[in-house]
N, C-alpha and C positions, 0 to 999 in steps of 0.2 A: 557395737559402735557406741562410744562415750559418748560424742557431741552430738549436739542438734544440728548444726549442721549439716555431718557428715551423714546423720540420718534422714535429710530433710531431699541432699542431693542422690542418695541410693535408695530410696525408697521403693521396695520392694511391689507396691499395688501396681497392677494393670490392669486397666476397662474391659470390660467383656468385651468380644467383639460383637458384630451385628447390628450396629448404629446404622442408621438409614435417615437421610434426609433430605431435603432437595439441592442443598450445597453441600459439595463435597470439603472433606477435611482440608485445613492448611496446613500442610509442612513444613517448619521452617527449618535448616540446618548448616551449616558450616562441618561440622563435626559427625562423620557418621560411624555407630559400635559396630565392630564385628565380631561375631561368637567366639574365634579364635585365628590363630593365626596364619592356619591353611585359608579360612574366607578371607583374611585379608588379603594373601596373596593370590586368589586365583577369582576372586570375584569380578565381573563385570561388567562396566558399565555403558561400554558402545554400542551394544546391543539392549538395554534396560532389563538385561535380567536380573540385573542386580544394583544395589547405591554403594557408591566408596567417595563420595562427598559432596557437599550441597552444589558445588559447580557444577558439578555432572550429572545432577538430575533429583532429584524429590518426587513422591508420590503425587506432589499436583503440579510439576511443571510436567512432567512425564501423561499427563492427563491432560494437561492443556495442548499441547502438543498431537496427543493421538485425534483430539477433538478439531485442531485446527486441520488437519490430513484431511480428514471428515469431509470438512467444507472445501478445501480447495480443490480434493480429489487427489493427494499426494502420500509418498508411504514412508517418507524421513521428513522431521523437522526439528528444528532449534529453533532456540529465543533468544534474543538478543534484547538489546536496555533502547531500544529505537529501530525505526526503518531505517536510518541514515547507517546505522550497525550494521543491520542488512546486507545493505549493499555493499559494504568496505570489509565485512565476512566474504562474502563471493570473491568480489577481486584480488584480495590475499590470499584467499582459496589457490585460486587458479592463475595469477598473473605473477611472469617472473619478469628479471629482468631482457629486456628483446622482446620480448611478447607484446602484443597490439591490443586495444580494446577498441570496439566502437557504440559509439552512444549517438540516440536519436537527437537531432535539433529540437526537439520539444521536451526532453526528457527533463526531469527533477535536478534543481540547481543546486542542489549538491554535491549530485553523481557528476555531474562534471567539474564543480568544484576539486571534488575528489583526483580525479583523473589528470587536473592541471597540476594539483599541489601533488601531495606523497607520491602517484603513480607516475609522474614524470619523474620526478626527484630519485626513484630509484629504477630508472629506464623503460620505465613502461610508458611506451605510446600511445597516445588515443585518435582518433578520426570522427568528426561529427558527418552524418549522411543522413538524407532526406526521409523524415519518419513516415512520407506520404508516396514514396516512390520505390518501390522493393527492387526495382534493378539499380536505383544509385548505391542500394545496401549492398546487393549483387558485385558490385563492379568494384569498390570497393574492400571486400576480403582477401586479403592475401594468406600467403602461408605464414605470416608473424601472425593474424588474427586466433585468436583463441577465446576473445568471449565475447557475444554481442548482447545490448542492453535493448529489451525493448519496452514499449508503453501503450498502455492504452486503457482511456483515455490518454491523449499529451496534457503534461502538466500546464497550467493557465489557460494555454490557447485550445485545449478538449479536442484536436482532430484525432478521429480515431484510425488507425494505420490498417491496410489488408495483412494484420496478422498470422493466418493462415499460410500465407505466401511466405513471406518474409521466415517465417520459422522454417519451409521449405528450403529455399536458399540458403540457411545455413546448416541444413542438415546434410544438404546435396553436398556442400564445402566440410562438412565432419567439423562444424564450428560448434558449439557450446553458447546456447541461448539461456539468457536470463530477464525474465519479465519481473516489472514492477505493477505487480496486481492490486495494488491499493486501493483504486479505481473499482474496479471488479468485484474485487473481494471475496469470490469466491462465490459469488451470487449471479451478477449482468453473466458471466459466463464462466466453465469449467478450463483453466488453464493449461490443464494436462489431457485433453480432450477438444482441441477445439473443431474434432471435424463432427463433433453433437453427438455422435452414436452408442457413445458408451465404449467404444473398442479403447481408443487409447493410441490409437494407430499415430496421431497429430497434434502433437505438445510439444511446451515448452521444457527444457532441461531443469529449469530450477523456478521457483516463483518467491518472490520478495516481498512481502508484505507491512506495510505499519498499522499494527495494531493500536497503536496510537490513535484511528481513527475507526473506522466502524466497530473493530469487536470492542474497543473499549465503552466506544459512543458516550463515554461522560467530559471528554474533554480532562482528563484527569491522571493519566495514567502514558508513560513513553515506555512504547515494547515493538518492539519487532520479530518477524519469522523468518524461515529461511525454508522452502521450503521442496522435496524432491521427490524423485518416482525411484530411482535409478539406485542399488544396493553402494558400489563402489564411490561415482561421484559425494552421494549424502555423508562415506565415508570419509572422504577428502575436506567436505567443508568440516565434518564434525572436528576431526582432529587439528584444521587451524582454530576452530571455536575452541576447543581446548585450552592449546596455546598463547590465545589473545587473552585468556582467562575471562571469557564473555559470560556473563549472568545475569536473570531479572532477581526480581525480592518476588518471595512467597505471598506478600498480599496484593503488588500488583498483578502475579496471574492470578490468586483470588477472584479480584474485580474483573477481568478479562472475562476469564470463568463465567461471574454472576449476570456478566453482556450479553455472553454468546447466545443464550434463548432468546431471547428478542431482538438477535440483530436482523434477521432476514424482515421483519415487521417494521421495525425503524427504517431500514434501506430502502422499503419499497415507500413507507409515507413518506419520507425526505425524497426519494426519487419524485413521486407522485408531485407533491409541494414545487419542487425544483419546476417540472417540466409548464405547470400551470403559469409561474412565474414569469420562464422563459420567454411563452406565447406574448403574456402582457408585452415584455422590454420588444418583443420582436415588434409589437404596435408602435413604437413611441419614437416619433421624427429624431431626438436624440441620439439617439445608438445605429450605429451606422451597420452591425450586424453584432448577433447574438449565435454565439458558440456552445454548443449542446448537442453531442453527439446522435441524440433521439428526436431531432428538428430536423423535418425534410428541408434539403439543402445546407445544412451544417456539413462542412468537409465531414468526408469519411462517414458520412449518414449511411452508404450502401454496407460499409463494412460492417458499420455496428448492426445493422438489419441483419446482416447475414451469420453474425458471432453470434449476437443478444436477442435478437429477435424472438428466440422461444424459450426464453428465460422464462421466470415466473413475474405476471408484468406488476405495475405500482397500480394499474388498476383494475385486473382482472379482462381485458379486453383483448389482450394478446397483442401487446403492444409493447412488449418485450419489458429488459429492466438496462435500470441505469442509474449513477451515482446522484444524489443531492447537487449536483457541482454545477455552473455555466458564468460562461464571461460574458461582457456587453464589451463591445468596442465604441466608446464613445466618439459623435460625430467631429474631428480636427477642427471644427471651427469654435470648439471651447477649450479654451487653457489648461493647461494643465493645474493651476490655481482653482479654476470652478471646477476641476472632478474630483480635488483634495474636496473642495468644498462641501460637493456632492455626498461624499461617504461619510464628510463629518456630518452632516445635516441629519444622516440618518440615527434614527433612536433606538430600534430592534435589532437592527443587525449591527454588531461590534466589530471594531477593528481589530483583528486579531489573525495569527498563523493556522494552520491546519483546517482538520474538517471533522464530519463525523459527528459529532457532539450534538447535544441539545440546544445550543446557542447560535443561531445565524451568523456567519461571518461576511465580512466583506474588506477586499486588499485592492490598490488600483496596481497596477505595476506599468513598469516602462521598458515595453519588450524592444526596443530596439536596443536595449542594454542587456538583452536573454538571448538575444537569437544573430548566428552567423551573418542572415541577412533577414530584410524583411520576407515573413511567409507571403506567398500567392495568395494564398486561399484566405489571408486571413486580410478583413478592411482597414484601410490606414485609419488612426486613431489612438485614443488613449484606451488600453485596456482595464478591465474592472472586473474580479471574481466574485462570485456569489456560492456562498456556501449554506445551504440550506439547513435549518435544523427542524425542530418540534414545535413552533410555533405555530398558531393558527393562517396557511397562506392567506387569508385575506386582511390579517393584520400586517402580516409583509407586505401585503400589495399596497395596503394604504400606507406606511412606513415608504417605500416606493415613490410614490406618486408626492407624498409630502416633499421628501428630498429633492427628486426630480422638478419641481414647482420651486423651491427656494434657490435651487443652484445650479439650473438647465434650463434657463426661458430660451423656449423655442422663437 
């Protein structure tokens, strides 16, 4: 080789192997060599036996991947650039034209976003049915149904649904379940197991994840999973992943990566934080009720006893586990101007989307603008999310109380 260049790019040294440290290598690549020409043609990558390009897998997304199985209890996954990926992965997966989808009234406002826009646009119908009532899901499924979306926690309003049931009913209809575990995470409860015993007997078909929020827990990173038990279906979504040409970057699974040991410690202190919180708002003549799936008399409290109850708890008391997250319903006799007010008032917890992170959030929203009709279960009011982070709960409480005193005189 004459140039430097040319020397600089074929450079003949390779590192010994046997490096050992607590974070695993990054891979980055677009481009990947094959020894000759037979491995380029018979190498493969749908199964990870082999790499034939960076879309299709790297040494550390192929590791983040087998690590998130791990947690959620699953034996196929992908990665996607968001949850929101997720979920419009699945339904391209499996939704043609004719085919029906249904989604819970409380589910994530984009999945049905989704389902209004592209999936009508190219004949796919949708049905919204009662996230708290497994025979309105029941009644329901037709023979166009082919995939139903479940939650739990439901987004904003946190009622947790008798899951177990409901995955029953559409197994009994040969329907195609797909849970949004974001909630869970793979910790309050095993999605692909939800009758506890370790059999396997009673799961969900796929499980959907945003990594965007707890395994990243820095507020910093948009990734999503997809996640499966089943050899063929994992098939089916991998090859429309393919095709959409879906991929993260090498140093956001990095940072996933450098989360995932401390996520289960983060979840239960942020559960732990959360649930003290709750109790306060549940005192305070303002909120006309407090949503927290792990509050006796929160809807759906039996369900979540009966899913999460023997989780590992946030406080070692066997008091199961549960996400950072809960809404207040504030009391109808303040404007919707004083609970703008209220949020601005606060100085710790920031206004802002998602959760997970080290930074408390707080969102009000205007469910009568989210939801078919009003829920039963849930008190009329102005709704308000609390998203719990790392802070000291008793700096929240007073942060709390400060707000609450400037912009909710009782």
């Amino acid at each position: 080789m004459s140039d430097i260049s040319t020397e600089l790019i074929h450079h003949p040294y390779v590192p010994p192997a046997g490096f050992a440290a607590p974070q695993p290598g990054v891979h980055k690549a677009s481009t990947v060599f094959f020894a000759n020409v037979a491995a380029m043609r018979t190498r493969e990558w749908k199964n990870k036996s082999g790499y034939t390009y960076g879309l299709h897998g790297t040494p550390t997304t192929f590791l983040l991947e087998e690590r998130l199985c791990t947690l959620e209890g699953g034996l196929q996954c992908l990665l996607v650039p968001s949850g929101l990926a997720a979920i419009a992965n699945v339904a391209l997966a499996l939704l043609k034209t004719g085919d029906e989808v249904l989604i819970p009234d409380n589910a994530y406002g984009p999945n049905k976003a989704l389902a209004q826009g592209e999936l009508a646009a190219w004949g796919i119908s949708h049905r919204i049915y009662d996230p708290m009532n497994p025979a309105d899901l029941a009644s329901k499924i037709t023979d166009r149904t082919r995939l139903v979306w479940l939650e739990a926690a439901g987004s904003v309003t946190m009622e947790f649904p008798d899951l177990p049931e409901m995955v029953r009913q559409c197994r009994a209809r040969g329907v195609v379940t797909a849970l949004d575990n974001t909630w869970g995470a793979g910790i309050a409860f095993k999605p692909f197991d939800l009758d506890g015993d370790g059999s396997g007997r009673l799961g969900v078909d796929i499980s959907v994840h945003a990594l965007t929020k707890y395994p990243s827990g820095g507020g910093d990173v948009l990734m999503g999973s997809v996640i499966t038990r089943c050899e063929a279906l994992g098939l089916k979504l991998k090859l429309c992943h393919m095709r959409l040409g879906l991929g993260v970057g090498a140093n956001d699974a990095e940072t996933v990566l450098r989360s995932l040991p401390s996520m289960a410690l983060r979840y239960r202190a942020q559960d732990a934080a959360a649930r003290q919180l709750a109790r306060w708002c549940a005192e305070q003549p303002q909120f006309n009720q407090v949503l927290h799936p792990a509050l006796p008399g929160a809807p759906g409290h039996a369900h979540w006893r009966q899913l999460c109850g023997n989780a590992g708890s946030a406080t070692g008391d066997g008091t199961g586990a549960a996400a950072g997250l809960f809404s207040v319903v504030v009391s109808e006799r303040y404007a919707s101007v004083q609970v703008d007010a209220f949020c601005d008032a606060l100085r710790l917890f920031r206004l802002g989307y998602s959760w997970g992170g080290p930074v408390s959030l707080v969102v009000p929203y205007d469910l009568a603008d989210m939801r078919q009709g009003w829920p039963p279960q849930v008190a009329r009011g102005t709704l308000v999310r609390f998203s719990i982070g790392l802070e000291a709960p008793g700096d929240l409480r007073a942060d709390l109380e400060q707000a609450v005193a400037s912009a909710l005189p009782p």
